[in-house]
C-alpha positions as CSV (number, residue, x, y, z in Angstrom):
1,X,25.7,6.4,-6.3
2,X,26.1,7.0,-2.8
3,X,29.0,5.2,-0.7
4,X,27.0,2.8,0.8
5,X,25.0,1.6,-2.6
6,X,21.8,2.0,-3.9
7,X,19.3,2.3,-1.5
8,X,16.8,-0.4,-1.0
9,X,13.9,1.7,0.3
10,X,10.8,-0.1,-1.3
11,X,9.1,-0.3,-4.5
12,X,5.7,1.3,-4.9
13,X,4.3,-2.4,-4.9
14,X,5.3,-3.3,-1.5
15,X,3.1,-2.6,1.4
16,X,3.3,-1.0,4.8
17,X,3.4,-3.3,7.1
18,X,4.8,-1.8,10.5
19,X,3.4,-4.8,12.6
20,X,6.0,-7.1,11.5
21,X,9.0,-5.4,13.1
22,X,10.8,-8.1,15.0
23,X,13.0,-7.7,18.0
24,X,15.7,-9.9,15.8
25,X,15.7,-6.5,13.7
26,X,16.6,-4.2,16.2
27,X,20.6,-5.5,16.3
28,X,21.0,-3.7,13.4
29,X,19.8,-0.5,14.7
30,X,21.6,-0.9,18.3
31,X,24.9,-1.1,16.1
32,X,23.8,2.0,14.5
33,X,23.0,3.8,17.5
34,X,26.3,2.6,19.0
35,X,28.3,3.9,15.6
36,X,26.0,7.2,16.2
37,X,27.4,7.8,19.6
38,X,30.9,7.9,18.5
39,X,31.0,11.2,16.3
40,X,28.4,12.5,18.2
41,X,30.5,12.4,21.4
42,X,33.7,13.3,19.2
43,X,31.5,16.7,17.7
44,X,30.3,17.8,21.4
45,X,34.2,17.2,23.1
46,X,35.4,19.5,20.5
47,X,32.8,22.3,20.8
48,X,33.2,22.4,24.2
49,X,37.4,22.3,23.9
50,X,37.0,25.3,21.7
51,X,34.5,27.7,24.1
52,X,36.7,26.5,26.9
53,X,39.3,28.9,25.9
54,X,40.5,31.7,23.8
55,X,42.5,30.5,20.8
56,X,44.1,31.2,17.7
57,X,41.9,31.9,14.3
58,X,43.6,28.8,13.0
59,X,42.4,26.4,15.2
60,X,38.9,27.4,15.0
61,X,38.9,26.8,11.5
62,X,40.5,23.2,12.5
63,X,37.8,23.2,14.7
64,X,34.8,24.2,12.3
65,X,36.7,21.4,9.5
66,X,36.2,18.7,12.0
67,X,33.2,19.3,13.1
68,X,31.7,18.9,9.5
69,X,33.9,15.4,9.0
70,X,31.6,14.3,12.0
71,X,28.2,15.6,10.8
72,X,28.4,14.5,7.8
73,X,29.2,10.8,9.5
74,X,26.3,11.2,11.4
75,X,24.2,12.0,8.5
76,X,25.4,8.5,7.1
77,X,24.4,6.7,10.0
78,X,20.9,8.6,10.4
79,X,20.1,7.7,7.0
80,X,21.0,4.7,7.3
81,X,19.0,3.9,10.6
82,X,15.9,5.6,8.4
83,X,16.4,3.0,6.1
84,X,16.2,0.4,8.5
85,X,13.3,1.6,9.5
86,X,11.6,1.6,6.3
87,X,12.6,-2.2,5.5
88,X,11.5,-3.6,9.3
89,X,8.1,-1.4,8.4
90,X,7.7,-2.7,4.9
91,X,6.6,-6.1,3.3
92,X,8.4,-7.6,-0.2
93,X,5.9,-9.4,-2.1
94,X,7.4,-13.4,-3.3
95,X,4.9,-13.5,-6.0
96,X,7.7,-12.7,-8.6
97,X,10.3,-15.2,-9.6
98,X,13.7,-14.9,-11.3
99,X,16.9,-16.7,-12.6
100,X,19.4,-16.0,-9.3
101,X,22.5,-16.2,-12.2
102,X,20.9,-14.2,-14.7
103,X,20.7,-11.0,-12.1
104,X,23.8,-11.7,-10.8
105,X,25.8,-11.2,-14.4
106,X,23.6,-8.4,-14.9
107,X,25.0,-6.9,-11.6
108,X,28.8,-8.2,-12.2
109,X,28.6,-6.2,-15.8
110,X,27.7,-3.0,-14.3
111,X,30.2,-3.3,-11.4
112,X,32.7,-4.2,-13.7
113,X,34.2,-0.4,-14.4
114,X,34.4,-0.3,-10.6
115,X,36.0,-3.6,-10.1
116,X,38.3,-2.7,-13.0
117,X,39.5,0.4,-11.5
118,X,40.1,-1.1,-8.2
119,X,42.4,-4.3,-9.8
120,X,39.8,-6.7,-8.3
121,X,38.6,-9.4,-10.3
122,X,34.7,-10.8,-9.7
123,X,34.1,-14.4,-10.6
124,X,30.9,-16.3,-10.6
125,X,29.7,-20.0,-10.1
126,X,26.5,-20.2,-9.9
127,X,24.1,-23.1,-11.2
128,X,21.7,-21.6,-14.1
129,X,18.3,-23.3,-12.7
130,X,18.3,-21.4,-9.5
131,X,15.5,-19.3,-9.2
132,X,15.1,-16.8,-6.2
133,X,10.7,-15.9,-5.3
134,X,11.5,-12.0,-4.6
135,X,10.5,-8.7,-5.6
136,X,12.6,-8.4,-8.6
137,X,13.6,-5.1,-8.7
138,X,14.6,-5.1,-4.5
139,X,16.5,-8.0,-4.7
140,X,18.9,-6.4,-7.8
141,X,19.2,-3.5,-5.5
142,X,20.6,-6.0,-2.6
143,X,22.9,-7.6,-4.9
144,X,24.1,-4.4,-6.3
145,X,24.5,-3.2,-2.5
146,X,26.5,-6.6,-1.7
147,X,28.8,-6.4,-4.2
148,X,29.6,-2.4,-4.1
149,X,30.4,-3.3,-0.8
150,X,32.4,-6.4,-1.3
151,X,34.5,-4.3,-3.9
152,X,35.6,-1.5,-1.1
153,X,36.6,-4.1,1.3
154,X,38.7,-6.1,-1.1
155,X,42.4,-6.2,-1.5
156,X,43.9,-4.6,-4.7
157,X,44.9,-7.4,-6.8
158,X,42.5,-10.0,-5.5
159,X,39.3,-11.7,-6.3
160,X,35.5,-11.6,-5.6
161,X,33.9,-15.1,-5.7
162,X,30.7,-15.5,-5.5
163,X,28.9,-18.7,-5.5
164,X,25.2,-19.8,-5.9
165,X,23.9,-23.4,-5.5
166,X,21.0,-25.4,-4.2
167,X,22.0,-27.1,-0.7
168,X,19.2,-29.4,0.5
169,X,15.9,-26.8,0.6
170,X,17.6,-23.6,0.5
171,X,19.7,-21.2,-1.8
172,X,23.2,-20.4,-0.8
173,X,24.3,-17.7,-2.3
174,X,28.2,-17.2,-1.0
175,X,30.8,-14.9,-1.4
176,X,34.7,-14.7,-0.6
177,X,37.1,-12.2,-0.3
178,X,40.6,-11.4,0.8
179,X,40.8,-7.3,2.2
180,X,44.1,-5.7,3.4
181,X,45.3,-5.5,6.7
182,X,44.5,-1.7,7.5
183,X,40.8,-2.5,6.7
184,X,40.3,-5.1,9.4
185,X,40.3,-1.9,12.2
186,X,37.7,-0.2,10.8
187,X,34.5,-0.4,12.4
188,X,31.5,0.5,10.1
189,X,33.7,2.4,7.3
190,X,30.9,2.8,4.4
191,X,31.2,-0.7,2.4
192,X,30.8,-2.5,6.0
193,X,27.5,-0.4,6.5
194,X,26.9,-1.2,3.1
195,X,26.6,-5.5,4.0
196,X,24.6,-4.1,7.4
197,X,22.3,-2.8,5.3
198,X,22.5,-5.7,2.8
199,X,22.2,-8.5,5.9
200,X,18.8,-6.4,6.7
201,X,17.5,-6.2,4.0
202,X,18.5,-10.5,3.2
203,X,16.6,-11.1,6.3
204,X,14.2,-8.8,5.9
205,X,12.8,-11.4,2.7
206,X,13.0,-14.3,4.6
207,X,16.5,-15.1,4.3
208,X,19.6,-16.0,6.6
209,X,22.7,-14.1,6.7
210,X,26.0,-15.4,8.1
211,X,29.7,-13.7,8.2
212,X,32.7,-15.5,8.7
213,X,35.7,-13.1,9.4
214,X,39.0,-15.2,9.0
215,X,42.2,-15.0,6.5
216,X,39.7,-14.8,3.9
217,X,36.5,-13.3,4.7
218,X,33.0,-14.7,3.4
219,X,29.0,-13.9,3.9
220,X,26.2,-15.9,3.0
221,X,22.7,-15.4,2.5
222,X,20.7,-18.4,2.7
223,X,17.5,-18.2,1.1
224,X,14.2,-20.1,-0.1
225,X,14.2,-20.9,-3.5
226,X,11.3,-21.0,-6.1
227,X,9.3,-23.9,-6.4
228,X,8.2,-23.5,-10.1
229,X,10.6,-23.4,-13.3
230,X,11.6,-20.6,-14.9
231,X,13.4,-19.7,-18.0
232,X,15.4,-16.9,-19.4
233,X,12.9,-16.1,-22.1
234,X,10.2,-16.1,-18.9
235,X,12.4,-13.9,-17.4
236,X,13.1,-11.1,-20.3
237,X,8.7,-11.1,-20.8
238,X,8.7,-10.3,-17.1
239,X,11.0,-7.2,-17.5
């Protein structure tokens, strides 16, 4: 599993559909080009530093070691803008439907080795009876994505909550965090790319993404839930 998730490219099922690339979309990719710049400009300084006069072996080999620290940051970021790309160029079919709490324990369990090792504890409210219209197997992807990232922001010793509820016509799906100090200076580090991608790709199905950055930090996705019923035995046939 790379650093920044699983990646959400999609599934065989979901069409092309490179007309519906909105100018909303392109934030994502501005911060991506402005991320870009940085090692680039960092790679190109230190080229030029190096033909600009003899020096010792050593500090070519400096040279050469931090050269390859930025390439392979800019090979993040590339990648990531490609998958940008694919999701503002793709469309996620609604016609399957799912238990939102069901998918999220099946993420949590996964995570759970992670989240162990990292002393961070996940906990989940969510009410049973929400069910999310998505492309199944994208959607698990997101969540996957969303949490992975949550759990290299957060603080050692502190706690994940998520939270899933109907609020008048919509599905909030929050979570909270708490992540230390020396985190908040990091601009795109790979778990924030990770919720870029993840705020994407939650837009990129219709939903709404918000970010509050306080003492405790918390996202949002707001999304439209499924008219219909369904129920857990519904959902295992469907798998």
């Amino acid at each position: 599993m790379s650093a920044t998730g699983a990646r959400l490219s999609p599934s065989p099922r979901i069409e092309a559909d490179g007309a519906r690339v909105s100018c909303k979309r392109k934030s994502a990719l501005v911060r991506l080009l402005h991320a870009l710049n940085q090692p680039l400009t960092g790679l190109q300084c230190s080229q030029e530093l190096a033909l600009a006069v003899p020096r010792r072996p050593e500090q070519y080999v400096q040279t050469l070691r931090e050269g390859a620290g930025l390439t392979h940051r800019m090979r993040m970021l590339v990648e990531a803008m490609r998958e940008v790309i694919d999701l503002q160029e793709s469309r996620i079919p609604s016609n399957q439907a799912f238990l939102l709490q069901e998918l999220l324990l099946e993420v949590i369990d996964e995570l759970r080795p992670v989240a162990e090792s990292r002393r961070v504890r996940i906990t989940l409210d969510c009410d049973s009876t929400i069910a999310v219209a998505s492309e199944r197997g994208f959607f698990a992807g997101l969540i996957f994505r969303l949490i992975e990232s949550l759990l290299g922001l957060a603080a050692a010793d502190s706690e994940i909550g998520i939270a899933g509820r109907k609020h008048e016509k919509r599905i909030q799906l929050r979570c909270g965090w708490r992540e230390p100090e020396r985190e908040r200076m990091v601009e795109l580090c790979p778990a924030e790319l990770g919720l870029l991608l993840v705020e994407t790709s939650c837009e990129r199905i219709g939903g709404r993404w918000e970010r509050s950055d306080g003492d405790r930090r918390s996202c949002t996705m707001w999304l439209a839930p499924f008219s219909g019923e369904v129920h857990p035995r519904a959902l295992e046939e469907a798998q």
